[in-house]
C-alpha positions in Angstrom: -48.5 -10.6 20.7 -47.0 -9.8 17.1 -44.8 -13.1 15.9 -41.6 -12.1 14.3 -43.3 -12.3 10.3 -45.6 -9.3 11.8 -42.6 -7.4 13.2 -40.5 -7.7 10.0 -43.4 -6.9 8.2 -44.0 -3.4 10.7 -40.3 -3.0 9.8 -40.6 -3.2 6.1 -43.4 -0.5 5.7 -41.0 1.5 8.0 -37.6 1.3 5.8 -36.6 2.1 2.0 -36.5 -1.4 -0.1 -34.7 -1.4 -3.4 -34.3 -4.0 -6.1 -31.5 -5.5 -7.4 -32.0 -4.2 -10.5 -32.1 -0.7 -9.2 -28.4 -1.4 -7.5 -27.3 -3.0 -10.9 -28.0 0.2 -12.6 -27.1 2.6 -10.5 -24.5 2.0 -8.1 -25.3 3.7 -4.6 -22.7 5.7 -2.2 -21.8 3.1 -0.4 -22.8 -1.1 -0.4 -22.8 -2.3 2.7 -22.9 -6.2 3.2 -23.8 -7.5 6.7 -24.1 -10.8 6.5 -21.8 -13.4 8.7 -18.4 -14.3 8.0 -19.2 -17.5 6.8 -22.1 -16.7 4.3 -19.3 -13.5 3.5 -17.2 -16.1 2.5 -19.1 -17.5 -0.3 -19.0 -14.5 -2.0 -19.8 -10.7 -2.2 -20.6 -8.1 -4.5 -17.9 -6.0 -6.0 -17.1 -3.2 -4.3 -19.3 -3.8 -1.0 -17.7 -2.7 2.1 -18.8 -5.6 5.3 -19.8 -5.2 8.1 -21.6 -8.4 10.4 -24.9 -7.4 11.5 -23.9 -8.3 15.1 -21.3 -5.3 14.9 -22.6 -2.8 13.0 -24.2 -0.2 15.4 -20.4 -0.6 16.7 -18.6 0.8 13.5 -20.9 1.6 10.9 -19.6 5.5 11.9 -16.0 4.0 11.4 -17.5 2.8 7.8 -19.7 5.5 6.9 -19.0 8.5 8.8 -21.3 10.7 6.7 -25.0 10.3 7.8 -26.3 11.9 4.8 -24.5 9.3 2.3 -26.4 6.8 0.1 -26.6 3.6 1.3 -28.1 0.5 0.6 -27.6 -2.9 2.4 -28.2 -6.2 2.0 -27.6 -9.8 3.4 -28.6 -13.1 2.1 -32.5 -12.6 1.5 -33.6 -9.2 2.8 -34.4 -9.8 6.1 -31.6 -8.8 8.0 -31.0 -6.0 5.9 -34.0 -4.6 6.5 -33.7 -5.0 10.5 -30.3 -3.2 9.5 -31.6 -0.3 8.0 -34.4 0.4 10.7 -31.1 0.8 12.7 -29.2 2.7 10.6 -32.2 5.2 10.6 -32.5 5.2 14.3 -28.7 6.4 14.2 -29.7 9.1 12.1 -28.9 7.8 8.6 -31.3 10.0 6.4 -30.7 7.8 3.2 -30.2 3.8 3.9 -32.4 1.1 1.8 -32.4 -2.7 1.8 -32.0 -4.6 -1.2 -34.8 -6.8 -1.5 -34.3 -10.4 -1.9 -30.5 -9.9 -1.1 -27.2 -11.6 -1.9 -29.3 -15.2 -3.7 -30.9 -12.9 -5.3 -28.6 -10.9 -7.1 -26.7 -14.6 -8.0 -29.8 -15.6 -9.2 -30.1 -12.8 -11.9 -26.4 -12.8 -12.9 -25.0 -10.4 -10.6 -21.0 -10.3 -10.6 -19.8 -11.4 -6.9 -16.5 -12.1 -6.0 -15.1 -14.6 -3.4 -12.8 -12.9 -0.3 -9.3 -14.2 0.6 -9.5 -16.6 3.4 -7.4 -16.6 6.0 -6.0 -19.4 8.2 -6.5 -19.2 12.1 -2.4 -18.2 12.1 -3.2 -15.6 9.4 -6.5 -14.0 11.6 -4.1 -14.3 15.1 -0.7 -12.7 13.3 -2.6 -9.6 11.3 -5.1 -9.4 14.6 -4.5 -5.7 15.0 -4.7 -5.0 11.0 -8.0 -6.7 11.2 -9.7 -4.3 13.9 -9.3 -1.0 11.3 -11.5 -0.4 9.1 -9.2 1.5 6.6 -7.6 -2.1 6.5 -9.8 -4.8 8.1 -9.7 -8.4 6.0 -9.9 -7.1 2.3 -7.0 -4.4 3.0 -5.1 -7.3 4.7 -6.2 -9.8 2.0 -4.6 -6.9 -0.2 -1.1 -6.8 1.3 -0.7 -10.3 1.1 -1.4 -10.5 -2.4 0.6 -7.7 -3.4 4.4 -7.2 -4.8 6.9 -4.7 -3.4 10.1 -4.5 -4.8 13.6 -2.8 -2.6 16.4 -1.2 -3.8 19.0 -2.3 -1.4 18.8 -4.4 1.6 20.8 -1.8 3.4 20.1 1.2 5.8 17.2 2.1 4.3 15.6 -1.6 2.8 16.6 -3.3 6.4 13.4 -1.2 8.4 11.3 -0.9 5.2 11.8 -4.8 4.6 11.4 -6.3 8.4 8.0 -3.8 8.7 6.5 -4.7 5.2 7.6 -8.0 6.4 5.5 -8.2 10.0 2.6 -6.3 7.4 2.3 -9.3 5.2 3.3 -8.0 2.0 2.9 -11.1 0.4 6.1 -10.9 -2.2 9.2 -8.8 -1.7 11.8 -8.7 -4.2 15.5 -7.7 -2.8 17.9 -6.1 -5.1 21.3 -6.1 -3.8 24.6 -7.7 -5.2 26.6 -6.6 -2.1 27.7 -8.3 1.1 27.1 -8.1 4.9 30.1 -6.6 6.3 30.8 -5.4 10.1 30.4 -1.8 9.4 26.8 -2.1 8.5 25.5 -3.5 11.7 25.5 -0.2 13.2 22.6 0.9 11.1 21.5 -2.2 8.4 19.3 -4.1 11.5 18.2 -6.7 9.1 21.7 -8.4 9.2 23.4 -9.6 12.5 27.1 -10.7 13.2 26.8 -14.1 12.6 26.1 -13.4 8.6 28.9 -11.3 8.2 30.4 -12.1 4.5 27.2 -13.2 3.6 25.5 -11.7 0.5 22.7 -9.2 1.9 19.6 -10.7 -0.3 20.2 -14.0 1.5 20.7 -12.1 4.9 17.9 -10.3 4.4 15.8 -13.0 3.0 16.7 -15.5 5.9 15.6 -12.9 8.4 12.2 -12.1 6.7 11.6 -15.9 6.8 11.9 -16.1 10.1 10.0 -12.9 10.8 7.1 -14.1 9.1 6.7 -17.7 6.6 3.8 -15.6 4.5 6.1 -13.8 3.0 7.6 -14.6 -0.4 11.4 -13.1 -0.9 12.6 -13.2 -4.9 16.4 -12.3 -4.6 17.4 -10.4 -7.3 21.8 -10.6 -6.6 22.4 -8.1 -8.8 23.1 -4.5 -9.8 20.3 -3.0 -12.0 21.5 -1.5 -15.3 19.9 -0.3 -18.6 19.4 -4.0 -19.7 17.3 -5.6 -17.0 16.0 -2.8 -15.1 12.5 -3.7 -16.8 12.9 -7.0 -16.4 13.9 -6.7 -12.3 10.9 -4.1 -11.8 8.3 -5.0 -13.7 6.7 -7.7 -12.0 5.8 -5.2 -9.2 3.6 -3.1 -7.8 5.5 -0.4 -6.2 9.4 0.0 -6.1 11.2 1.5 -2.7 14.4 2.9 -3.9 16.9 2.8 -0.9 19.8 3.5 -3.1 23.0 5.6 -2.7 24.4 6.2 -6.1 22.9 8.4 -8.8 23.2 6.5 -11.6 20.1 3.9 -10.4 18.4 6.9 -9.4 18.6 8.7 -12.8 18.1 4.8 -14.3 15.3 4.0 -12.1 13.2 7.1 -12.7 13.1 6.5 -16.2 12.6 3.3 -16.5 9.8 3.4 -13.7 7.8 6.3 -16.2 8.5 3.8 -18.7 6.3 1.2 -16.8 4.6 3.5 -15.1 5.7 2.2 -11.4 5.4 4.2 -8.8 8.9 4.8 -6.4 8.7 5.6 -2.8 11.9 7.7 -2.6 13.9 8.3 0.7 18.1 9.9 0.8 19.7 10.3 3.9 23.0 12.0 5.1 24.2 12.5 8.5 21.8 13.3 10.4 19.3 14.6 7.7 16.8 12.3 5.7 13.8 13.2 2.7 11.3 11.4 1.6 9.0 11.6 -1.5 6.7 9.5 -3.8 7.3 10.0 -7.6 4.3 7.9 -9.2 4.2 8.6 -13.1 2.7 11.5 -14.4 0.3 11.8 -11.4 3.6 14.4 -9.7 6.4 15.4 -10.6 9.4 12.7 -11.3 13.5 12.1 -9.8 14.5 14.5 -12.6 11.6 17.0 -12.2 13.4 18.0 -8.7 17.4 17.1 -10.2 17.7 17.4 -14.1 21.5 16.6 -13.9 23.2 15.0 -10.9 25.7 17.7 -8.8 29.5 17.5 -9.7 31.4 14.4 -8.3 32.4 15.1 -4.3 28.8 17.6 -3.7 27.0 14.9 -2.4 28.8 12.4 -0.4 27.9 8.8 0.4 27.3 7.3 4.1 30.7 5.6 3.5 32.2 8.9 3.0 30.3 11.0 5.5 28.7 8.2 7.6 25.4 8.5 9.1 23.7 8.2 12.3 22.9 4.3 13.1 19.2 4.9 13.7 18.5 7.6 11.2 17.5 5.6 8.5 15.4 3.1 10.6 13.5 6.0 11.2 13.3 7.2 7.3 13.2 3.4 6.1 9.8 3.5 8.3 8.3 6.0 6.6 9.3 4.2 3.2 7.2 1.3 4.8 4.3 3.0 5.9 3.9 5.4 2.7 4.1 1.6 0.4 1.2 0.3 3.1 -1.3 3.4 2.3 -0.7 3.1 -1.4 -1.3 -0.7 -1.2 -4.4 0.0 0.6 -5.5 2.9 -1.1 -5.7 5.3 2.3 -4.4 8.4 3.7 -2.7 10.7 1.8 0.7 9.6 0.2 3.5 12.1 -0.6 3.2 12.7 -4.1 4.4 15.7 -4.9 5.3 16.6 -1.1 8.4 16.2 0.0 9.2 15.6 3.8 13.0 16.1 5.5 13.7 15.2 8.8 16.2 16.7 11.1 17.2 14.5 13.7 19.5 16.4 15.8 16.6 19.1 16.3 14.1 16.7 15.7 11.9 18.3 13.3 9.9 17.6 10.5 9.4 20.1 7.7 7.2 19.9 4.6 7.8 21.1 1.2 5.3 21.0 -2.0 7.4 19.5 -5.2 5.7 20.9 -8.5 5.7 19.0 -11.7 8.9 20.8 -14.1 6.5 21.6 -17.2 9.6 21.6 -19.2 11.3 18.1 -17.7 12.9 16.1 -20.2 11.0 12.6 -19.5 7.7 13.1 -17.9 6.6 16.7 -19.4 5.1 14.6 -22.3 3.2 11.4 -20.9 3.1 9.9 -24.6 7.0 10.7 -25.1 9.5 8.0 -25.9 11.6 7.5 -23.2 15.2 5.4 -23.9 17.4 4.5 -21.4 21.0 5.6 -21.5 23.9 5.2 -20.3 24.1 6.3 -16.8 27.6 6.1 -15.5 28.5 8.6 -18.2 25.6 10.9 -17.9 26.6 11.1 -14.3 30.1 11.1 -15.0 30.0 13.9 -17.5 27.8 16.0 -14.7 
C-alpha cells in the first residue's frame, strides 16, 4: 500500500510543475490560488484569482470557463497544487501547471504579494449573497467597500441609486444637494420620509444610509456645484452619478469631469420616459457629443413643470446603481457609448449606439485645454 509521499509523488510525474521564476517572467492566463482562507489571508500574489481547494471542482468553470486557457496554480508549498492540477486535468483542462514550492516560495525570492481586505463576521453575513459570485466574490466586495461614488442630487434619481449603493457597500458616498425635503417629493424621492420634511436632503439622505447600513461613509456636500468648486466637490471620487435636472451642471459637469477624467453615469427622466448613458472620458462620446447647445428655454421641462411618474425614476435610479457596481468591479458590459430609454407606459426598452462627435468642442482633442465657463449664460443665451 503506497503512503501518501508515494501518491504525491505518482501525481507529480503526472502534472505540469513550473517555477516561480518561470511565473515571474511570464505571467500565465490565469493564477489561480487555492489555498484556505486563513493562509489567503496572509497574503496573495497580484492578480491571482482564489479559489479553496475544498471548492474548486465546484466553480473552477465559474472562474475559468475556458478549458484550453493557461493556468497555473499554487498553494503554500506545491503540494496541494499539484493534487489541484491532477483535477483540473481530469476536468478536461488541457493546460494547468503547479508552481513548485508555492506561495513561501515566491516570498522567499522577493515575489510582490499583497494582503486581502478582511472582513468582520457582520461584513461576511450582510454581503453573503455578493460573496457566492464569482464576478464579485471577496476582492470585488473588498472593492466596493473601498471605493468612492459621488451623487448629484439626493432626489428622484440619487434616492434608489443611493439606498442600493448603500445595501452594496460602497464604502464612501458623497451627496450633493443644497435643497430641502419637502412633501411633494415623497411621491417619488423614497430616501426621505414625512417625518424629515423641511429637513435639508443630504442630512435626510445621509441619516437613512446610516441606518441602512453603518459601513457606509456619507460626505455631505450642501451645496450647488459651480465653476469654482466643481473640481474640488468631484475630484476625490471614483465615478460621479449625475441625477440632476438643470442644464447648466450638466454642461458644467461634463467638462469638468473630461478635465479630471471622471467618468458620469448619466440618467434624465420625464413623464413616463427615462435614458440612461455612461460618458467616461475620451473612451465614448461626452454630454456635449450628443447636445452641443442646450434647447431653447420651455423645450425641455422639469418634473416640477411636467411631473413624473412616482416610480419611474426608482426604476432609472436602479440602473444608475447597477451600471456604477459593474464599473466598480470591472464586469459586464457598461453603457458607454449606448444609450438605453425606457418607456414605462408600454414597458419597453430600446437601445441606441451614441458615436463619438469627431468635431465636439471639448473631447475631440484629448490633449485640448478645457476652461470652464459660465453656464447660466451659455444656457441662457441657447
Amino acid at each position: 500500500m503506497a503512503n501518501f509521499q508515494d501518491y504525491l509523488k505518482q501525481i507529480k510525474s503526472e502534472i505540469r510543475e513550473t517555477s516561480v521564476d518561470e511565473v515571474k517572467a511570464k505571467k500565465p492566463e490565469v493564477l489561480l490560488d487555492v489555498r484556505e482562507g486563513e493562509e489567503y489571508n496572509e497574503g496573495y500574489i497580484p492578480g491571482a484569482k482564489w479559489i479553496p481547494r475544498g471548492k474548486l471542482e465546484l466553480r473552477i468553470e465559474d472562474v475559468v470557463p475556458n478549458r484550453d486557457a493557461d493556468v497555473v496554480l499554487y498553494c503554500a508549498g506545491g503540494n496541494r497544487s499539484a493534487l489541484a492540477a491532477k483535477s483540473l486535468k481530469e476536468l478536461g483542462y488541457t493546460n494547468v501547471r503547479s508552481m513548485a514550492g508555492g506561495f513561501t516560495a515566491w516570498k522567499r525570492t522577493g515575489g510582490k504579494f499583497e494582503k486581502p481586505f478582511i472582513f468582520s463576521s457582520e461584513q461576511q453575513q450582510r454581503y453573503a449573497r455578493h460573496l457566492m459570485l464569482p464576478e464579485v466574490g471577496e476582492v470585488g466586495q473588498a472593492k466596493l467597500l473601498q471605493s468612492k461614488v459621488l451623487l448629484l442630487g439626493a432626489g428622484g434619481l440619487g434616492a434608489p441609486a443611493a439606498l442600493y449603493l448603500a445595501a452594496a457597500g460602497v464604502g464612501t458616498m458623497g451627496l450633493v444637494d443644497d435643497d430641502i425635503v419637502d412633501a411633494s417629493n415623497l411621491q417619488r424621492q423614497v430616501i426621505h420620509n414625512t417625518k424629515r420634511i423641511g429637513t435639508p436632503k443630504v442630512d435626510s439622505a445621509a441619516q437613512a444610509i446610516s441606518e441602512l447600513n453603518p459601513d457606509v461613509k456619507v460626505v455631505k456636500h450642501a451645496l450647488r456645484l459651480s465653476s469654482e468648486n466643481v473640481l474640488d466637490v468631484i475630484g476625490g471620487y471614483d465615478l460621479i452619478i449625475d441625477g440632476t435636472d438643470n442644464f447648466p451642471t450638466r454642461y458644467l459637469l461634463n467638462d469638468a469631469s473630461l478635465i479630471l477624467k471622471k467618468t458620469v453615469i448619466n440618467a434624465s427622466i420625464f413623464q413616463f420616459e427615462g435614458q440612461i448613458t455612461v460618458f467616461k472620458p475620451f473612451e465614448g462620446p461626452c454630454y456635449r457629443c450628443l447636445y452641443p447647445e442646450p434647447p431653447p428655454a420651455g423645450m425641455a421641462p422639469s418634473c416640477n413643470e411636467a411631473g413624473v411618474l412616482g416610480v419611474l425614476p426608482g426604476v432609472v435610479g436602479v440602473i444608475q446603481a447597477t451600471e456604477a457596481l459593474k464599473l466598480i468591479l470591472g464586469i459586464g458590459k457598461p453603457l458607454i457609448g449606448r444609450l438605453l430609454q425606457y418607456d414605462a407606459l408600454n414597458m419597453k426598452f430600446r437601445e441606441f449606439k451614441l458615436p463619438r462627435d469627431k468635431n465636439c468642442v471639448v473631447c475631440s482633442e484629448p490633449g485640448k485645454k478645457i476652461e470652464l465657463i459660465d453656464y447660466e449664460a451659455f444656457c441662457s443665451i441657447a
